[in-house]
Biopython code that builds the backbone (N, CA, C, O; Angstrom):
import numpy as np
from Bio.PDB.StructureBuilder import StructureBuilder

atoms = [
    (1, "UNK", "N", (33.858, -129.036, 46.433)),
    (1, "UNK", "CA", (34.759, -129.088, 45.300)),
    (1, "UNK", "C", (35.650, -127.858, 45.315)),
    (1, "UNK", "O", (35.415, -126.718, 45.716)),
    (2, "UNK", "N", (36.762, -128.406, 44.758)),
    (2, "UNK", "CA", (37.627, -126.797, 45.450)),
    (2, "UNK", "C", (37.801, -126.800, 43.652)),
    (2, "UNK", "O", (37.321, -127.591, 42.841)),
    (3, "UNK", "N", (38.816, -125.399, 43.393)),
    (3, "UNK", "CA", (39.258, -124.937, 42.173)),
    (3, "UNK", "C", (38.291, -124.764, 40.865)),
    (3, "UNK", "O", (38.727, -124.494, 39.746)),
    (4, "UNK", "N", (37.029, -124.944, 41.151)),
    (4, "UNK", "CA", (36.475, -124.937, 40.220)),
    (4, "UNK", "C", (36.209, -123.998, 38.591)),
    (4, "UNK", "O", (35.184, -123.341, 38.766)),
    (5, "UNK", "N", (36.435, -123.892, 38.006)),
    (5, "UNK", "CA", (36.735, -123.089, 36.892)),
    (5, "UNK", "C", (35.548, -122.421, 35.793)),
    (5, "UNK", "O", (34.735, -123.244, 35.373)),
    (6, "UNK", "N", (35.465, -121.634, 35.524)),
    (6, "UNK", "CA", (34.354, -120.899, 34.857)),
    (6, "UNK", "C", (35.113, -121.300, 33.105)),
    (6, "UNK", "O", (36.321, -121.066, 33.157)),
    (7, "UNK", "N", (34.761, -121.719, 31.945)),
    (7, "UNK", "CA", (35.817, -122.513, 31.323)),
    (7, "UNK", "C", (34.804, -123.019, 30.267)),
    (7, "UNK", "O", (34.163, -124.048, 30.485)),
    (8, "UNK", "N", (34.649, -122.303, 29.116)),
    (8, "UNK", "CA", (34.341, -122.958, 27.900)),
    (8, "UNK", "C", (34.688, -122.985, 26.513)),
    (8, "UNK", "O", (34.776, -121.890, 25.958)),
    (9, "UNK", "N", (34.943, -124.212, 25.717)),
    (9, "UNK", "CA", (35.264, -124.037, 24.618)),
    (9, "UNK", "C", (34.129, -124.522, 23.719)),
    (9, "UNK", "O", (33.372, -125.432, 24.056)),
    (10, "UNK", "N", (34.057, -123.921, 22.649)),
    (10, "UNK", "CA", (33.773, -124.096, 21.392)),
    (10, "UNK", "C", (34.306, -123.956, 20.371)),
    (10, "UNK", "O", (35.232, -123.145, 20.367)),
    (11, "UNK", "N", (33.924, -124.764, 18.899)),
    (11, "UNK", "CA", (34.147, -124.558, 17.931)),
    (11, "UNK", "C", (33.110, -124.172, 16.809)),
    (11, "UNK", "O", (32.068, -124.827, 16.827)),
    (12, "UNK", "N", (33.224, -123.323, 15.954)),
    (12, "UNK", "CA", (32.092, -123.029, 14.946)),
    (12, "UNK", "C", (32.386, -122.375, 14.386)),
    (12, "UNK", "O", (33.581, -122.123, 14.540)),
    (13, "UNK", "N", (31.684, -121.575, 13.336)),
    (13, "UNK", "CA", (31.612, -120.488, 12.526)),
    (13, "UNK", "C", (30.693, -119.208, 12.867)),
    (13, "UNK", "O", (29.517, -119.193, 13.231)),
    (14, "UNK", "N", (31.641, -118.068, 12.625)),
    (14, "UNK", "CA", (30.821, -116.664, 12.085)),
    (14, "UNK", "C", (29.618, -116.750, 12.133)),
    (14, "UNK", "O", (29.283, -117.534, 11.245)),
    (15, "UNK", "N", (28.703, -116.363, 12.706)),
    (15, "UNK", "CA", (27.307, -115.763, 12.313)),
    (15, "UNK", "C", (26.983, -114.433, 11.251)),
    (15, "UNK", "O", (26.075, -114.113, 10.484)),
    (16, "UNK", "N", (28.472, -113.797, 11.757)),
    (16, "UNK", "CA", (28.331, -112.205, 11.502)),
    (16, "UNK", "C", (29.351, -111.937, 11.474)),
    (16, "UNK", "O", (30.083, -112.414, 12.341)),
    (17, "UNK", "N", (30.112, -110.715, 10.091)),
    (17, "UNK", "CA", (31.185, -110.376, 10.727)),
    (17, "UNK", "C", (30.995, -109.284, 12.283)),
    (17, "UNK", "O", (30.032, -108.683, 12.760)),
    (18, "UNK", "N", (32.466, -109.440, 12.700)),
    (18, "UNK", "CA", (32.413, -108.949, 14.069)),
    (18, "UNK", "C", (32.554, -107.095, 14.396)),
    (18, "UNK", "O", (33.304, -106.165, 14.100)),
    (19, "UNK", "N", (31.195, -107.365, 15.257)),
    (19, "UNK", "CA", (30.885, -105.517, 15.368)),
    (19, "UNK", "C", (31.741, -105.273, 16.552)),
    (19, "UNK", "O", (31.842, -106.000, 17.540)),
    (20, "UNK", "N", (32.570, -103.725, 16.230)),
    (20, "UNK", "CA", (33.412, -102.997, 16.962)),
    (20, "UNK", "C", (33.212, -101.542, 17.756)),
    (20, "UNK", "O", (33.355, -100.487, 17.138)),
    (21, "UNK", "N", (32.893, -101.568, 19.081)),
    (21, "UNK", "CA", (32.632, -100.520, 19.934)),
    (21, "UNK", "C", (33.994, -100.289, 20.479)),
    (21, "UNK", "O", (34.885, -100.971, 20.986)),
    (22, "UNK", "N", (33.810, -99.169, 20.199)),
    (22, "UNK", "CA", (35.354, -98.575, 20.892)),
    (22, "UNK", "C", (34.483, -97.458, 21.871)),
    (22, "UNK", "O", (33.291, -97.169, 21.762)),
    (23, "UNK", "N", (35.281, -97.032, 22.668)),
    (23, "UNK", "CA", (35.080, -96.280, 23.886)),
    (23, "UNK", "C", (35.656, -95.331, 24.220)),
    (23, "UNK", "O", (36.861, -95.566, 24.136)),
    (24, "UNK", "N", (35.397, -93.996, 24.690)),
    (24, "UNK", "CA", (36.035, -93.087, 24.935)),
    (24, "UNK", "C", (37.632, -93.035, 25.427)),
    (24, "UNK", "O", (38.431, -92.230, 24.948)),
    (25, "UNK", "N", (37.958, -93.963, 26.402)),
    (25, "UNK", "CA", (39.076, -94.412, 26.948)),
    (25, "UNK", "C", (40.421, -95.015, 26.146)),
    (25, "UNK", "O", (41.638, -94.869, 26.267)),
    (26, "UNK", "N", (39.387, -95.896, 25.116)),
    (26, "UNK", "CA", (40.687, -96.214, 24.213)),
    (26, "UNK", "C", (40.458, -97.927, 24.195)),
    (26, "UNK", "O", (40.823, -98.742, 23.347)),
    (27, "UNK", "N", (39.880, -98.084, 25.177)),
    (27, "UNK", "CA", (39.157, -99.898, 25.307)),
    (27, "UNK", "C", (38.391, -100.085, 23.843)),
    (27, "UNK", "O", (38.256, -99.233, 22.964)),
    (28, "UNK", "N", (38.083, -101.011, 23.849)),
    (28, "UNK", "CA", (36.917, -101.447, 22.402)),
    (28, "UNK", "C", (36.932, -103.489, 23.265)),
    (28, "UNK", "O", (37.527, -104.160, 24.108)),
    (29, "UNK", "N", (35.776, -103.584, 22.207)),
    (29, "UNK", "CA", (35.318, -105.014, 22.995)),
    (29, "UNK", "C", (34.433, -105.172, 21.198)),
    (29, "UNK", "O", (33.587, -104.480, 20.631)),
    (30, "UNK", "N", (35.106, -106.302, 20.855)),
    (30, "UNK", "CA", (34.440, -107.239, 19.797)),
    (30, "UNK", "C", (33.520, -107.703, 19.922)),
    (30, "UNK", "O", (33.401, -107.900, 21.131)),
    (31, "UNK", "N", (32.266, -108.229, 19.159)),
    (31, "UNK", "CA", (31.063, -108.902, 19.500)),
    (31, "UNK", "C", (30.915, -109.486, 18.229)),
    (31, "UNK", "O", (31.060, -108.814, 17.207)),
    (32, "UNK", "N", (30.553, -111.046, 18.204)),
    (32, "UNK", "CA", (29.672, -111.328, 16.724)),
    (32, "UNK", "C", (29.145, -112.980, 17.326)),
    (32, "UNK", "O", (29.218, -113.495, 18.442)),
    (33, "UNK", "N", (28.779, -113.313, 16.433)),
    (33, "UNK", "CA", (27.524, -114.765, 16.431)),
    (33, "UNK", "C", (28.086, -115.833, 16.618)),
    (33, "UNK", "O", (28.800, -115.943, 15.621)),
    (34, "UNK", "N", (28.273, -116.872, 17.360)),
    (34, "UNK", "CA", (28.914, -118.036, 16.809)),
    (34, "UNK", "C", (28.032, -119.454, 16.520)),
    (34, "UNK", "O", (27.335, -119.935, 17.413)),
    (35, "UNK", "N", (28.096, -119.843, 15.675)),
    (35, "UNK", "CA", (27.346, -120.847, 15.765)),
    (35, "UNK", "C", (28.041, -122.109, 15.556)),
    (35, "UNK", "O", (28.896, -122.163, 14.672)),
    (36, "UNK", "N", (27.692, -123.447, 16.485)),
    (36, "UNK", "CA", (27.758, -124.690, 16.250)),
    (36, "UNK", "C", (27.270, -125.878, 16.130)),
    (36, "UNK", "O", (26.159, -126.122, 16.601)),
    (37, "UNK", "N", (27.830, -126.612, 15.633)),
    (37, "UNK", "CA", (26.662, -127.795, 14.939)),
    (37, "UNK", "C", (26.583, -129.299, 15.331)),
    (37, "UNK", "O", (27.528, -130.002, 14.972)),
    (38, "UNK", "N", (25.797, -129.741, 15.868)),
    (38, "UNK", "CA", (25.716, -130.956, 16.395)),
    (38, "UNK", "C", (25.052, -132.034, 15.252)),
    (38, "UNK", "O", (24.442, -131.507, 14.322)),
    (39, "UNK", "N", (25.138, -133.379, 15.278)),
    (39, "UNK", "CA", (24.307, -134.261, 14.438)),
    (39, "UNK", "C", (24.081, -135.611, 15.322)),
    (39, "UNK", "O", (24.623, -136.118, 16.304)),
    (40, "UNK", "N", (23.234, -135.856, 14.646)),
    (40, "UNK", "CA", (22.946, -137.625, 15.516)),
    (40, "UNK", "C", (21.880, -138.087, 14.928)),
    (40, "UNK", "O", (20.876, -137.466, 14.579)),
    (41, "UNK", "N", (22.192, -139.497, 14.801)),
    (41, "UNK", "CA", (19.890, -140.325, 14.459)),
    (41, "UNK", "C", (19.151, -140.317, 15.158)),
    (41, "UNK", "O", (19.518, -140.585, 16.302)),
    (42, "UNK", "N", (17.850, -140.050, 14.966)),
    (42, "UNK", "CA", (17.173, -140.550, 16.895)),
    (42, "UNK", "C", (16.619, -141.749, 16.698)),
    (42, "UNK", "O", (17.321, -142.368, 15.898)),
    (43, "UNK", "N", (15.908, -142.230, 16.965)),
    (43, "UNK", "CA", (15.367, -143.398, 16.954)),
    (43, "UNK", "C", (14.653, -144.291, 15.918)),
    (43, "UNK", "O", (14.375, -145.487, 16.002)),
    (44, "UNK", "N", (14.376, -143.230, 14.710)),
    (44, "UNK", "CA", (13.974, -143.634, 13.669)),
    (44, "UNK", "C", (14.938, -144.337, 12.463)),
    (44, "UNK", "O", (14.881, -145.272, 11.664)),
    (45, "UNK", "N", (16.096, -142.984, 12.978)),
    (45, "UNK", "CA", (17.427, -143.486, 12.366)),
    (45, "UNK", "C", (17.592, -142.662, 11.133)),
    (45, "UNK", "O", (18.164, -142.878, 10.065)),
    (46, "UNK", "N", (16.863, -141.571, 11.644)),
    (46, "UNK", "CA", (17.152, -140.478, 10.735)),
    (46, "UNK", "C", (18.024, -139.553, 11.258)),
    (46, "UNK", "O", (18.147, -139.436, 12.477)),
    (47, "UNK", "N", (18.932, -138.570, 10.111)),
    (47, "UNK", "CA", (19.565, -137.915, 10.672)),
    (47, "UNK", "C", (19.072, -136.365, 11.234)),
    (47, "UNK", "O", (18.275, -135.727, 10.546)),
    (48, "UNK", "N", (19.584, -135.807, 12.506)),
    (48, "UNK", "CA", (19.081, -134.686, 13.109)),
    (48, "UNK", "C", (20.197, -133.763, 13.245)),
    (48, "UNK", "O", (21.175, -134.095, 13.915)),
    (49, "UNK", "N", (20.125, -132.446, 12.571)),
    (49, "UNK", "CA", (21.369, -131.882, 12.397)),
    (49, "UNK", "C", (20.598, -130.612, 13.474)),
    (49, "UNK", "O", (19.465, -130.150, 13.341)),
    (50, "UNK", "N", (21.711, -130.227, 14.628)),
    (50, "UNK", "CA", (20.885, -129.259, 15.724)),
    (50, "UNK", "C", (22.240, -127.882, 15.514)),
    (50, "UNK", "O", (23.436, -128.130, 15.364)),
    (51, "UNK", "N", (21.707, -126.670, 15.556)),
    (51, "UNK", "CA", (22.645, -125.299, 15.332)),
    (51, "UNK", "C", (22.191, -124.895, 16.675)),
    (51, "UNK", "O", (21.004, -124.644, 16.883)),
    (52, "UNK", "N", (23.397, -124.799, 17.906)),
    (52, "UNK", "CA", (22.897, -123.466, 18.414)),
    (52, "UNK", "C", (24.106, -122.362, 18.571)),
    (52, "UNK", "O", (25.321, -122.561, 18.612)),
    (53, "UNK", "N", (23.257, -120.949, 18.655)),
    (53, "UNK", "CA", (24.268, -120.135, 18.428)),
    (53, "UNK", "C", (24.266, -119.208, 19.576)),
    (53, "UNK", "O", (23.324, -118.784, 20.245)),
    (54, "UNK", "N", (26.101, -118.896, 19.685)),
    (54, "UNK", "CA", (26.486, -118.378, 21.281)),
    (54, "UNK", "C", (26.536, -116.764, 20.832)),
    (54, "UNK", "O", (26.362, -116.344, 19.688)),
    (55, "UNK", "N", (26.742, -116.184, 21.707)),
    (55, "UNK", "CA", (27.141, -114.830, 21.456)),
    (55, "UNK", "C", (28.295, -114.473, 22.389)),
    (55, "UNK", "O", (28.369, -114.616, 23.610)),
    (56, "UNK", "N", (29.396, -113.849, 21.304)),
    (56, "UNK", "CA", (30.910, -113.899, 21.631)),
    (56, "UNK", "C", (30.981, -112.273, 21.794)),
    (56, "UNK", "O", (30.413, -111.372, 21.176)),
    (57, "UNK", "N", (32.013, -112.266, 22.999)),
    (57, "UNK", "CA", (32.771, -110.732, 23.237)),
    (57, "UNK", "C", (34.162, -111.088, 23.308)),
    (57, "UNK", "O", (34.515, -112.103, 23.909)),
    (58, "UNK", "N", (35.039, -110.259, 22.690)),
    (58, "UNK", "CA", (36.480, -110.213, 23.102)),
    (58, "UNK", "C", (36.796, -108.711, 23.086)),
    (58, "UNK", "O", (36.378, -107.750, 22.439)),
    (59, "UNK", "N", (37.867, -108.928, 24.237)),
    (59, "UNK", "CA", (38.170, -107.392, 24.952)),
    (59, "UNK", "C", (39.479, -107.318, 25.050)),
    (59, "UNK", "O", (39.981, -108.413, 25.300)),
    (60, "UNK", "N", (40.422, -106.223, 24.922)),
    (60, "UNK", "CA", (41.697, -105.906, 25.371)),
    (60, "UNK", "C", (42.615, -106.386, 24.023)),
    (60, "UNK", "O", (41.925, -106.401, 23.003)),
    (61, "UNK", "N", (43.531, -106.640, 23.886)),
    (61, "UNK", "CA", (44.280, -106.981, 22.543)),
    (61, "UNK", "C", (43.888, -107.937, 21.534)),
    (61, "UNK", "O", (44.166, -108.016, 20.338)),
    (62, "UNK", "N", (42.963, -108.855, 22.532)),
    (62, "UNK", "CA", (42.700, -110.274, 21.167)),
    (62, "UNK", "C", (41.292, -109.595, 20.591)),
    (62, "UNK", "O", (40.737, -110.276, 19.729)),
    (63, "UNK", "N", (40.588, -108.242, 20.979)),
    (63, "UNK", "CA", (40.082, -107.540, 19.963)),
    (63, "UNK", "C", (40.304, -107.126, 19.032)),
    (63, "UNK", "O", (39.459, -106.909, 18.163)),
    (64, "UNK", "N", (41.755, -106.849, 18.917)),
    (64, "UNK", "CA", (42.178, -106.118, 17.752)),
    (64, "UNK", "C", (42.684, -106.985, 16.890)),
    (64, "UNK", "O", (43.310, -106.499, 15.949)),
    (65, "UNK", "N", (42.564, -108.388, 16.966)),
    (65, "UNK", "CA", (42.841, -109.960, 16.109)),
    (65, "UNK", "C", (41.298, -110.006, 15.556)),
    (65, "UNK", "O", (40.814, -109.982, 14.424)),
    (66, "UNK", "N", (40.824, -110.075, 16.700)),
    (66, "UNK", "CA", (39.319, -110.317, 16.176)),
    (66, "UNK", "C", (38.856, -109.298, 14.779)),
    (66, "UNK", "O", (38.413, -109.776, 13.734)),
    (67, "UNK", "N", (39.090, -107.651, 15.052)),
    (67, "UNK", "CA", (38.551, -106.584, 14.141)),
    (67, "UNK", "C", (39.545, -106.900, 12.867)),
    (67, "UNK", "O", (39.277, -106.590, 11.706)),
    (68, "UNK", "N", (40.453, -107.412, 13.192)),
    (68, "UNK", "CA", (41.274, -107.688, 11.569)),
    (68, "UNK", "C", (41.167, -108.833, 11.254)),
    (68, "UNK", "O", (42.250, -108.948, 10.681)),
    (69, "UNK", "N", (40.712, -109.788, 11.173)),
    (69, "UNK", "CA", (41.082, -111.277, 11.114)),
    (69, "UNK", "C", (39.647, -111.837, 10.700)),
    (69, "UNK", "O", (39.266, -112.248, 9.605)),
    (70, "UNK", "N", (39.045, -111.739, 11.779)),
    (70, "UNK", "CA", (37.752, -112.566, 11.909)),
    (70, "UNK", "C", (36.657, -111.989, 10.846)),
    (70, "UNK", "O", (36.544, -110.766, 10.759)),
    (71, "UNK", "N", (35.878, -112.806, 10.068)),
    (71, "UNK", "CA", (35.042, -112.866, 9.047)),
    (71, "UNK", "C", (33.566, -113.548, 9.268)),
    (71, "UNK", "O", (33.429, -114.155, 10.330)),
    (72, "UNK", "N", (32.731, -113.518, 8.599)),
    (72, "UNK", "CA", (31.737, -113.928, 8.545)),
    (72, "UNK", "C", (31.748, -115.263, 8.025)),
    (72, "UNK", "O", (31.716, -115.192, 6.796)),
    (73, "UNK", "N", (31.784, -116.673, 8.501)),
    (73, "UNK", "CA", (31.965, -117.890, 8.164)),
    (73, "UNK", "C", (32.702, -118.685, 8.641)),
    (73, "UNK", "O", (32.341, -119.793, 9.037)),
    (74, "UNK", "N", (34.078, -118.166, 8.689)),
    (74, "UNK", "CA", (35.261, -118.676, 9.460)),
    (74, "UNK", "C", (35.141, -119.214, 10.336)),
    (74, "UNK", "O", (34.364, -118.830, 11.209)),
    (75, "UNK", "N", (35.893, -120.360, 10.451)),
    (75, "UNK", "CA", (35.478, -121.570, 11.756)),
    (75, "UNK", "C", (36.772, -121.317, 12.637)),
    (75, "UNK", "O", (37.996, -121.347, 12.508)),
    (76, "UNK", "N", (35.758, -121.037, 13.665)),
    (76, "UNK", "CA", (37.319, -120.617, 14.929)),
    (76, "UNK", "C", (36.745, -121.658, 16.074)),
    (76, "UNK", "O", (35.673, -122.221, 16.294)),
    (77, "UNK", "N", (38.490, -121.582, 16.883)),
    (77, "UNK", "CA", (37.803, -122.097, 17.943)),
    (77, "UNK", "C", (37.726, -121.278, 19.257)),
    (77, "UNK", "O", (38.830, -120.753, 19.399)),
    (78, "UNK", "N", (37.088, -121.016, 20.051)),
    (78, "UNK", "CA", (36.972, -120.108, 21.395)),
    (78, "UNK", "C", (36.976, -120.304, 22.637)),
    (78, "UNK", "O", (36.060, -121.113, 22.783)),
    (79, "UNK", "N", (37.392, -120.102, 23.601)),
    (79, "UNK", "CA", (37.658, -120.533, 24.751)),
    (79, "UNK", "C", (37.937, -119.309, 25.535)),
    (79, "UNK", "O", (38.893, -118.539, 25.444)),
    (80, "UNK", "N", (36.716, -119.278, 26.473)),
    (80, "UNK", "CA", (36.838, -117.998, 27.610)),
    (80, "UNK", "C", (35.862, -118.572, 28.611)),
    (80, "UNK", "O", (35.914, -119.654, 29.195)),
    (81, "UNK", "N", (34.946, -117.593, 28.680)),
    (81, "UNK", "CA", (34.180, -117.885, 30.679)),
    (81, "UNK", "C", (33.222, -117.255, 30.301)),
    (81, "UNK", "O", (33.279, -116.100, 29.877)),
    (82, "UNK", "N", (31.747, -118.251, 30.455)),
    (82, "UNK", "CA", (30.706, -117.569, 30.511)),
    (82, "UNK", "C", (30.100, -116.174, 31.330)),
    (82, "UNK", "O", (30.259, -116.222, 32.550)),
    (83, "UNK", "N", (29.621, -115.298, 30.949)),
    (83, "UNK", "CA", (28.985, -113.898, 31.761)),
    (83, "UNK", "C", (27.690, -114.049, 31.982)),
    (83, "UNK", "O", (27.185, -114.739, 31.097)),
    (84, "UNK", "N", (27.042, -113.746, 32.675)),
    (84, "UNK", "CA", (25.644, -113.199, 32.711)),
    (84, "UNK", "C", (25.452, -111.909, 33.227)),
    (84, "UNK", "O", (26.059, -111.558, 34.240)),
    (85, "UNK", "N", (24.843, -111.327, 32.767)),
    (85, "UNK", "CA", (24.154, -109.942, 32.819)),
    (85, "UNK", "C", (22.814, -110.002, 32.952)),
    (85, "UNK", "O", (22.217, -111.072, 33.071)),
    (86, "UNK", "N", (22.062, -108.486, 32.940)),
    (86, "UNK", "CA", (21.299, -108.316, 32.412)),
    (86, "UNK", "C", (21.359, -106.783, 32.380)),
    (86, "UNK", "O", (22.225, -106.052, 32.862)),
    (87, "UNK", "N", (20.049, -106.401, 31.586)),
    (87, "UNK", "CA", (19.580, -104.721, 31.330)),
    (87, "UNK", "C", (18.251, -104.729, 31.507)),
    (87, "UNK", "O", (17.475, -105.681, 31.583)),
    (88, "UNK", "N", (18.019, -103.286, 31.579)),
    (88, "UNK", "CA", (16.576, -102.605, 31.044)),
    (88, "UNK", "C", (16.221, -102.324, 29.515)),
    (88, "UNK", "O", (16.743, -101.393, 28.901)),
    (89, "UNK", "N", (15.628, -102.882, 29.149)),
    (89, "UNK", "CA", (15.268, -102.153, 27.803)),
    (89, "UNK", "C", (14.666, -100.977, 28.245)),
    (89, "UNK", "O", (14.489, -100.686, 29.428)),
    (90, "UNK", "N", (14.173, -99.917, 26.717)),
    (90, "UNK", "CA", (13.798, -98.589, 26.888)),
    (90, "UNK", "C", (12.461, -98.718, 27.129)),
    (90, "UNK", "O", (11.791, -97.712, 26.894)),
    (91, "UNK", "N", (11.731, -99.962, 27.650)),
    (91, "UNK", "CA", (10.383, -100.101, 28.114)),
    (91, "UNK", "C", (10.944, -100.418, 29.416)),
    (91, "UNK", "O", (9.807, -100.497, 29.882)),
    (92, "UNK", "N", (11.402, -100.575, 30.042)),
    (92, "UNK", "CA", (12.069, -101.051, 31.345)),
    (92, "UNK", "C", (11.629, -102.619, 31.622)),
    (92, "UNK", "O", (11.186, -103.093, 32.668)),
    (93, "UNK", "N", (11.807, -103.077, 30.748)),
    (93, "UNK", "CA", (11.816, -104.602, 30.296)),
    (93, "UNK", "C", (12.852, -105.099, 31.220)),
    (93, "UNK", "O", (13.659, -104.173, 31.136)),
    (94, "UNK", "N", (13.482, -106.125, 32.223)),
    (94, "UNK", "CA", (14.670, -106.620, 32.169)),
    (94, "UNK", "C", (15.287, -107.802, 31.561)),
    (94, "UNK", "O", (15.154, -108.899, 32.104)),
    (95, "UNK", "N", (16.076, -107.636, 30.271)),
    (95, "UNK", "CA", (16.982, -108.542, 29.650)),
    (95, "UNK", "C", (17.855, -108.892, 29.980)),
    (95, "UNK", "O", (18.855, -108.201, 30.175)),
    (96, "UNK", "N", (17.743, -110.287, 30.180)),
    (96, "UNK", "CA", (18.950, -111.610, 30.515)),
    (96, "UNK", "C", (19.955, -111.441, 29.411)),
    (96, "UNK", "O", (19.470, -111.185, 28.309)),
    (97, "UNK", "N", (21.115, -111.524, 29.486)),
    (97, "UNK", "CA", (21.963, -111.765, 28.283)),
    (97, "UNK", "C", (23.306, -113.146, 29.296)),
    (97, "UNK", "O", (24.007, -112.968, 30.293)),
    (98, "UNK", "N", (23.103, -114.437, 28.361)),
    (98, "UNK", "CA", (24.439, -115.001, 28.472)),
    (98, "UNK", "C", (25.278, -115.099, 27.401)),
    (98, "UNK", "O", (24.923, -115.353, 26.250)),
    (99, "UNK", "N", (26.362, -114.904, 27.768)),
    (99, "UNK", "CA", (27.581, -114.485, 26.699)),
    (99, "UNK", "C", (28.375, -115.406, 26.856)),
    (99, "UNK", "O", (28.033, -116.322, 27.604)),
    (100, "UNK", "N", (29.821, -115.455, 26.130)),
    (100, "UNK", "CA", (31.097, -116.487, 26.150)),
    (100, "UNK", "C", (32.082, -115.090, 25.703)),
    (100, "UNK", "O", (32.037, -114.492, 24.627)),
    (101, "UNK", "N", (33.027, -114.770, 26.969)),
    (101, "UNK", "CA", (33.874, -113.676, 27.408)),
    (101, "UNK", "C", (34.923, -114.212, 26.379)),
    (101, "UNK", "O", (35.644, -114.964, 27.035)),
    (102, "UNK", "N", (35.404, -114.185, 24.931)),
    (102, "UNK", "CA", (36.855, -115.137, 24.724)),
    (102, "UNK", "C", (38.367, -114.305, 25.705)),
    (102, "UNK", "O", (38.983, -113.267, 25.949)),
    (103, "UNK", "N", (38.249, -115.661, 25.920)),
    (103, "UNK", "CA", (40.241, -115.233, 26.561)),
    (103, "UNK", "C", (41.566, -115.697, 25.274)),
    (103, "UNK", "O", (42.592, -115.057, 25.042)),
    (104, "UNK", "N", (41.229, -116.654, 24.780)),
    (104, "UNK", "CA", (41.706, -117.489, 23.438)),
    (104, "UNK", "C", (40.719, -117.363, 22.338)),
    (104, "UNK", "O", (39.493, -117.292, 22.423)),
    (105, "UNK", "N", (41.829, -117.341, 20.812)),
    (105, "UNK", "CA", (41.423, -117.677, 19.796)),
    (105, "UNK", "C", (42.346, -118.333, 18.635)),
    (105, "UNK", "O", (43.488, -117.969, 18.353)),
    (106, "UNK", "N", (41.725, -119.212, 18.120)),
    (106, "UNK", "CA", (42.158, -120.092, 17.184)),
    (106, "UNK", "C", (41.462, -119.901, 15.927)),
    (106, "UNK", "O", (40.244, -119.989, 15.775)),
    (107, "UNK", "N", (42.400, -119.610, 14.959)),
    (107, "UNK", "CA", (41.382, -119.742, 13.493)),
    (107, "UNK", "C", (42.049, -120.564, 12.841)),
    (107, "UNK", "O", (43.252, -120.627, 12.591)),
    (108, "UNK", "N", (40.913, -121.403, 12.494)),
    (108, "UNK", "CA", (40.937, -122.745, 12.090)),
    (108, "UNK", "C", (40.775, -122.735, 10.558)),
    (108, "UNK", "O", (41.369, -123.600, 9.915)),
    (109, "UNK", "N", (39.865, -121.645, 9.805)),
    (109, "UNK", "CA", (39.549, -121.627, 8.570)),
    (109, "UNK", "C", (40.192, -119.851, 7.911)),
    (109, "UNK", "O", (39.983, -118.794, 8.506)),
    (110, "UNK", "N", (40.999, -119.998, 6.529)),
    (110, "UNK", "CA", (41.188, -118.415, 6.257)),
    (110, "UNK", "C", (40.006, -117.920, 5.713)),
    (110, "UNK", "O", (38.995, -118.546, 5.395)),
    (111, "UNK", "N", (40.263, -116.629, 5.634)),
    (111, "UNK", "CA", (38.439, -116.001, 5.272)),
    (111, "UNK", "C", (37.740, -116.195, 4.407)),
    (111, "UNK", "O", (37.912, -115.851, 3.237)),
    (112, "UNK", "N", (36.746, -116.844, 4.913)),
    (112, "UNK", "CA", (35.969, -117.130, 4.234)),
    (112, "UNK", "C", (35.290, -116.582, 2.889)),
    (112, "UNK", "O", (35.063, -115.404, 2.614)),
    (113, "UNK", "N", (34.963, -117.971, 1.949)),
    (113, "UNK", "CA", (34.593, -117.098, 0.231)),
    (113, "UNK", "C", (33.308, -116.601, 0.409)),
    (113, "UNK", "O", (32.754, -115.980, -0.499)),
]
sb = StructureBuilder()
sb.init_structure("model")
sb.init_model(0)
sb.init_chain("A")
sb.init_seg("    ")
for serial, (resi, resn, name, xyz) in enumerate(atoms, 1):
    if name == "N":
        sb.init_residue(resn, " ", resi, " ")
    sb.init_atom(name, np.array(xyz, "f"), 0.0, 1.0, " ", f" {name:<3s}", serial, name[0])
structure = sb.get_structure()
C-alpha cells in the first residue's frame, strides 16, 4: 500500500480545561481530555451508551487557540496523528502513553455553562 497516512479525527467534549507548559525556548504544547460518545442496543435491545476518552496535545500556534478558547465541556472537533511514546516513572516503571498530536481544530460549541 503506498501513501499511507497517520490521520485521525474525532469529535467530543472537554474532559478538562486545557493545561499549558511552556518551555524555556518559547515553545508551549497544550494538553487536556477528550472524550467521545458512542450508543447502540445489543441484543436485548437495550440501550448501551460507551465514553472513551483520548488524550490531546497541540503544539506551535494552534496552542495558543487552544490556551484561549478551549474550555472544559466544549465540543470540538480534532484531527491530527496518533504518537506513541513511552517513559520511566520515578520507580523506573516503563509507561506507554498514546496520544492524538492535533494539527486542526474546530469548535463546534461556545464555552461552555
Amino acid at each position: 500500500m503506498k501513501n499511507l497516512r497517520n490521520t485521525v479525527r474525532l469529535v467530543g467534549r472537554l474532559g478538562m480545561d486545557p493545561k499549558v507548559n511552556k518551555f524555556k525556548n518559547g515553545t508551549q504544547v497544550v494538553s487536556f481530555s477528550l472524550a467521545t460518545d458512542e450508543s447502540y442496543n445489543n441484543k436485548e435491545g437495550e440501550r448501551v451508551e460507551n465514553t472513551q476518552w483520548h488524550q490531546i496535545t497541540v503544539w506551535r500556534g494552534l496552542s495558543k487557540v487552544a490556551e484561549k478558547y478551549l474550555k472544559k465541556g466544549m465540543e470540538v472537533t480534532i484531527e491530527g496523528r496518533l504518537v506513541h511514546r513511552n517513559y520511566e516513572d520515578k520507580n523506573g516503571k516503563t509507561i506507554y502513553v498514546t496520544e492524538v498530536e492535533a494539527q486542526d481544530l474546530l469548535m463546534m460549541s461556545k464555552k461552555a455553562s
